[in-house]
C-alpha positions as CSV (number, residue, x, y, z in Angstrom):
1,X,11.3,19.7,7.0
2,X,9.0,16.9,8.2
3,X,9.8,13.8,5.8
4,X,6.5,12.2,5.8
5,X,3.3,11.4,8.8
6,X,2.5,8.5,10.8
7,X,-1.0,7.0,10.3
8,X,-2.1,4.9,13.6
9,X,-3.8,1.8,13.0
10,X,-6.7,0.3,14.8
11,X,-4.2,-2.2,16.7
12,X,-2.2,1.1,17.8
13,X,0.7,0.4,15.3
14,X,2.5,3.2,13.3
15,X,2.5,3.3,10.0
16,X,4.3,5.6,7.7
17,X,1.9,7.6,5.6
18,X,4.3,7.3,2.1
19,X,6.5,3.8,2.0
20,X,8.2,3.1,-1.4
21,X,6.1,0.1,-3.4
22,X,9.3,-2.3,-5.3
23,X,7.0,-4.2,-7.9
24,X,8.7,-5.3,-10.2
25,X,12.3,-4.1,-9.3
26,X,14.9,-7.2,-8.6
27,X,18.5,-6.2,-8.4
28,X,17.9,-2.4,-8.8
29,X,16.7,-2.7,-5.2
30,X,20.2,-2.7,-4.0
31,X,21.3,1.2,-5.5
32,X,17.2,2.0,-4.9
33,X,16.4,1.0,-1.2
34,X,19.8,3.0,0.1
35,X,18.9,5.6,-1.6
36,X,15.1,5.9,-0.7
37,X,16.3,5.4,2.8
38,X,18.5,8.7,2.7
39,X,15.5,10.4,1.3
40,X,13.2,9.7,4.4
41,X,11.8,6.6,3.3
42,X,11.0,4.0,6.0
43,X,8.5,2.1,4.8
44,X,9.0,-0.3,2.2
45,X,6.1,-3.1,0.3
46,X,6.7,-6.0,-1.2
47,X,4.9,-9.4,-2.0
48,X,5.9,-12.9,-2.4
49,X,4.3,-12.6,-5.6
50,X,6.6,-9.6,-6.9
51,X,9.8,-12.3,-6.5
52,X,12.0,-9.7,-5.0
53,X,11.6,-10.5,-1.7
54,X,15.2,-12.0,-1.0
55,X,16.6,-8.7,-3.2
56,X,14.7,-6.4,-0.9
57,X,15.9,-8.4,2.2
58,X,19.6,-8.6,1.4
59,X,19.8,-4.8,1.2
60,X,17.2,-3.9,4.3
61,X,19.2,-6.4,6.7
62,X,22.5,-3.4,6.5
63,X,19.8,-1.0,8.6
64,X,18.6,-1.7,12.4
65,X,15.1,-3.1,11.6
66,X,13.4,-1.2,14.3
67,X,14.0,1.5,11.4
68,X,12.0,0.3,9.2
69,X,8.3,-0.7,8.3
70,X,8.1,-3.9,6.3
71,X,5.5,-4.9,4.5
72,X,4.7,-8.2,2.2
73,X,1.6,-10.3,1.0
74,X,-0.3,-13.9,0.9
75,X,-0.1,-14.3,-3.1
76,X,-2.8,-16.2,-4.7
77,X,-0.6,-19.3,-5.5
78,X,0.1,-19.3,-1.4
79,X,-3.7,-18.9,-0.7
80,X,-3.9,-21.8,-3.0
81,X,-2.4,-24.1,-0.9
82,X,-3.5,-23.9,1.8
83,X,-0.8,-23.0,4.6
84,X,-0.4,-19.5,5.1
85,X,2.1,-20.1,7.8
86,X,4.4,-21.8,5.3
87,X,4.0,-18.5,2.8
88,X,4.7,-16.8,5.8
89,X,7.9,-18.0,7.0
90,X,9.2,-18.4,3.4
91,X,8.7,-14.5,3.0
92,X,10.0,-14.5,6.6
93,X,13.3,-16.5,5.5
94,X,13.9,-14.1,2.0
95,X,13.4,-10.4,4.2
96,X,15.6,-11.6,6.5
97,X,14.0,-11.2,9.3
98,X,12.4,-12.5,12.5
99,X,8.5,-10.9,12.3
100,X,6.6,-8.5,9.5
101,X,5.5,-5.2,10.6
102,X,2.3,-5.7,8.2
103,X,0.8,-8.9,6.6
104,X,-1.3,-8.3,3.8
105,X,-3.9,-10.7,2.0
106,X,-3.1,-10.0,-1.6
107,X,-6.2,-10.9,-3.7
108,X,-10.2,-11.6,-2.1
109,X,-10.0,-15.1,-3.6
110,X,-13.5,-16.3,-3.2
111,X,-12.6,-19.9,-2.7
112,X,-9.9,-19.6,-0.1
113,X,-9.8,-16.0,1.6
114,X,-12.0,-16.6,4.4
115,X,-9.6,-19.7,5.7
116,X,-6.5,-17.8,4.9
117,X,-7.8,-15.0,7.0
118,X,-8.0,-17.5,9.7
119,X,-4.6,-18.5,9.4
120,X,-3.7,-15.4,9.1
121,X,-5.4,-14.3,13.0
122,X,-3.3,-16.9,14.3
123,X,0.1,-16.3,13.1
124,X,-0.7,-12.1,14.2
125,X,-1.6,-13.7,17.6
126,X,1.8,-15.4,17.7
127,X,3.5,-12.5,16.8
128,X,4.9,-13.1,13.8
129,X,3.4,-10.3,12.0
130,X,2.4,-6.8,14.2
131,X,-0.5,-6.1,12.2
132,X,-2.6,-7.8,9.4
133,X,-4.9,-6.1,6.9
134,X,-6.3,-7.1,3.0
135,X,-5.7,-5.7,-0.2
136,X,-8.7,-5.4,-3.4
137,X,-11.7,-5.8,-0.7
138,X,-14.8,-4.7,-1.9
139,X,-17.4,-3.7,0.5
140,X,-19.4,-7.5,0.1
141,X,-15.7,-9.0,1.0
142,X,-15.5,-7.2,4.1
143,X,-19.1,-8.4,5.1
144,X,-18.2,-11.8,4.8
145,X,-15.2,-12.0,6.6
146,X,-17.0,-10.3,9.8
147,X,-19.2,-13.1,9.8
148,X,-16.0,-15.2,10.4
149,X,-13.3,-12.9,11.6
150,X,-12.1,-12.0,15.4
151,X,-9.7,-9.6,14.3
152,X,-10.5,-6.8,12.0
153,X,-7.9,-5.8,9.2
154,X,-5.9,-2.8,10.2
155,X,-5.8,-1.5,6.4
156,X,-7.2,-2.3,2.9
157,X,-4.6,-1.4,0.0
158,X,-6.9,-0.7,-3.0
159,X,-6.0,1.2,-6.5
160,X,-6.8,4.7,-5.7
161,X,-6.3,8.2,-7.2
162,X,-8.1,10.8,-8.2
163,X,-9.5,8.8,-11.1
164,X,-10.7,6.3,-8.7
165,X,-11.8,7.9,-5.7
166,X,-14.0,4.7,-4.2
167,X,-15.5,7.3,-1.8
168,X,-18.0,4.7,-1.0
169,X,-15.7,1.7,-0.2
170,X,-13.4,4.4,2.3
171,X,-16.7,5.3,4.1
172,X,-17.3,2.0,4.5
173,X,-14.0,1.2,5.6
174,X,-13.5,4.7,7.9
175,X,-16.3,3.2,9.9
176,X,-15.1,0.0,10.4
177,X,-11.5,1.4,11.9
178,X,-9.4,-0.1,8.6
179,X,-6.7,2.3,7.3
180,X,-7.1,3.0,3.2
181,X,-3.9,2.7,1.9
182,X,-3.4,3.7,-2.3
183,X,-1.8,1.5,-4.9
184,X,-0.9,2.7,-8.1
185,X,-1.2,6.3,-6.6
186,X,-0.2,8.1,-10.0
187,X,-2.2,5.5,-11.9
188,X,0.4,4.6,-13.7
189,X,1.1,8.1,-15.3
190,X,-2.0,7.5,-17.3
191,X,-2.3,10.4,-19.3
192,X,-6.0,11.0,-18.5
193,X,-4.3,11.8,-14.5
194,X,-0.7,13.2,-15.5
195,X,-2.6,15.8,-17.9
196,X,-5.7,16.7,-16.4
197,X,-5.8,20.5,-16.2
198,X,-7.4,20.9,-13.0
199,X,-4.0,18.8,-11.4
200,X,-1.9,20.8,-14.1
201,X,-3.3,24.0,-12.7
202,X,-3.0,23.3,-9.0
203,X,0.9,21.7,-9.9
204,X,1.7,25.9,-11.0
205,X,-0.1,27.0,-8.2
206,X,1.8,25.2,-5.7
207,X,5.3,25.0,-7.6
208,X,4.9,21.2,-7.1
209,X,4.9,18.6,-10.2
210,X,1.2,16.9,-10.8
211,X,2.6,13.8,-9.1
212,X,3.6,15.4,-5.9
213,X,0.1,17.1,-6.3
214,X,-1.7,14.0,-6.5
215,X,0.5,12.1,-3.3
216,X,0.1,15.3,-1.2
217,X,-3.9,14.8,-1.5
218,X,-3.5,11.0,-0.9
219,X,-1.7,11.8,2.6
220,X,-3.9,14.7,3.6
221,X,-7.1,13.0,2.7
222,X,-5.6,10.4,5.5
223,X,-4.2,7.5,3.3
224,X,-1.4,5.9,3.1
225,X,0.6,5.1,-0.3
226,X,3.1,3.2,-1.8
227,X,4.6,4.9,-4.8
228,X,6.9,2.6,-6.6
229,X,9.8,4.4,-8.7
230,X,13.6,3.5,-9.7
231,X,14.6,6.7,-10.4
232,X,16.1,9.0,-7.3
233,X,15.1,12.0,-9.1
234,X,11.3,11.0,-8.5
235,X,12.3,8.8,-5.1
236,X,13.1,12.4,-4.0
237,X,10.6,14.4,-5.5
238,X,7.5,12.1,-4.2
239,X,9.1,12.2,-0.8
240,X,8.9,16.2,-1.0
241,X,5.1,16.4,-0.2
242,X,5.4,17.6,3.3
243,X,6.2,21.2,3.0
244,X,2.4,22.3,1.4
245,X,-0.7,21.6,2.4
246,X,-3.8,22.3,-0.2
247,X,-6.5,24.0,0.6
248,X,-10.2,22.4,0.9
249,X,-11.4,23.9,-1.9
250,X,-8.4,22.2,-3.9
251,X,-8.8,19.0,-1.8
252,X,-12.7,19.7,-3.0
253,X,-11.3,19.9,-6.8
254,X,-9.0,16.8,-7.0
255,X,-11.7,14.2,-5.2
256,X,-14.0,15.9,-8.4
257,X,-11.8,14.4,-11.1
258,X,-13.2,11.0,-9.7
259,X,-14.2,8.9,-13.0
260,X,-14.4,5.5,-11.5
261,X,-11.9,5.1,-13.7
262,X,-9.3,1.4,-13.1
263,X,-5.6,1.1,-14.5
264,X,-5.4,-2.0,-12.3
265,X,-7.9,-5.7,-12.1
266,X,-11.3,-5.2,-10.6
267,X,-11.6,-7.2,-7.7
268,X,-15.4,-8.8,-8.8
269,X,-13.6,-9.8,-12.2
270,X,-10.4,-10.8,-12.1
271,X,-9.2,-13.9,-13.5
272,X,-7.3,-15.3,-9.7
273,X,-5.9,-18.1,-11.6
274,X,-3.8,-15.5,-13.2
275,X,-2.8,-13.4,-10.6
């Protein structure tokens, strides 16, 4: 059975289409990661502003890091200051490693995301990182930063699910050449997703729990995701999305649910102070 797709990003890197997402595990990462690992996963995202980086390193160093797909963020406290190289290496230093497969900005903050983005070009043109993308861009970020930008963002991890489709910002982004990738996937088993009947109904039609429903649309609509979980009961399950496919009409009926609907901070309103 094929344990999960590749997405190819618009710099030609590989990207696995389901990676494990470790906020806010610590210490459980040690019995997790092994065990998400023997389940298929490669792909694994953190942040400097999730505080686990140096857990998620200490375990990740025991596989041969061509393996696996690593993944952190520019926190708002590090955009703050002003030296993204110095976030950099300071993730660099708790992974354990040499270079980050992907280098993501975590927050649009409108005072300082244009300048980290340029620090950010320079450190992917050293090589320190093999790909660099954003996370919570509207569609007015994205203007900006091509005004100012040489390289354009291989991906843009947003909240997404069938509650919160953002059909608009993926067309916007599908022409550009940037990668969607889904946060909060499940929405947080909000009830309004985990109970809605047309998911319930599709769940008995394909013998598949609503969750696995809900990632197997993410993947075949051409996303990636980042489901987080400590529990290898549902590290397993979500991993098990690669042997159905749903039809169009049922691809049709999930992107319907759409309610515009956020478990997560809006982008336009957040408080970045408190992020």
């Amino acid at each position: 059975m094929e344990k999960s797709t590749v997405m190819k990003l618009n710099n030609r890197v590989e990207m696995p289409s389901l990676g494990l997402g470790t906020w806010p595990m610590k210490r459980v990462l040690y019995k997790v990661v092994p065990l998400a690992f023997l389940a298929g996963y490669r792909a694994f995202d953190t942040s400097s502003a999730y505080g686990n980086e140096h857990y998620l390193g200490r375990v990740l160093k025991f596989f041969p890091r061509k393996s696996v797909f690593m993944t952190s963020k520019l926190s708002n406290s590090a955009q703050r200051t002003g030296d993204v190289r110095r976030a950099l290496i300071q993730s660099l230093t708790a992974l354990k490693t040499d270079y980050l497969d992907l280098y993501l900005m975590h927050w649009p903050n409108p005072d300082t995301y244009l300048g980290s983005w340029r620090q950010m070009e320079a450190l992917y043109k050293e090589g320190l990182v093999k790909a660099i993308g954003v996370c919570n861009f509207h569609e007015h970020h994205f203007e900006k930063l091509f005004e100012i930008a040489s390289v354009v963002p291989v991906i843009n991890q947003v909240e997404l699910h069938p509650l919160l489709t953002q059909k608009p910002l993926v067309d916007y982004c599908s022409k550009k050449g940037i990668a969607m990738e889904a946060y909060s996937p499940l929405a947080r088993m909000d009830p309004r997703l985990i109970n809605h009947p047309v998911l319930v109904k599709l769940g008995v039609k394909y013998k598949k729990t609503v969750p696995q429903v809900v990632l197997r649309w993410i993947v075949q609509s051409g996303y990636c995701t980042c489901p987080k979980s400590s529990s290898f009961k549902r590290i397993r399950q979500n991993m098990d999305i690669f042997d159905f496919e749903l039809t169009d009409d049922d691809m049709r009926k999930i992107a319907g649910i759409n309610e515009n609907y956020r478990v997560r901070h809006n982008p336009d309103t957040a408080d970045f102070s408190k992020l």
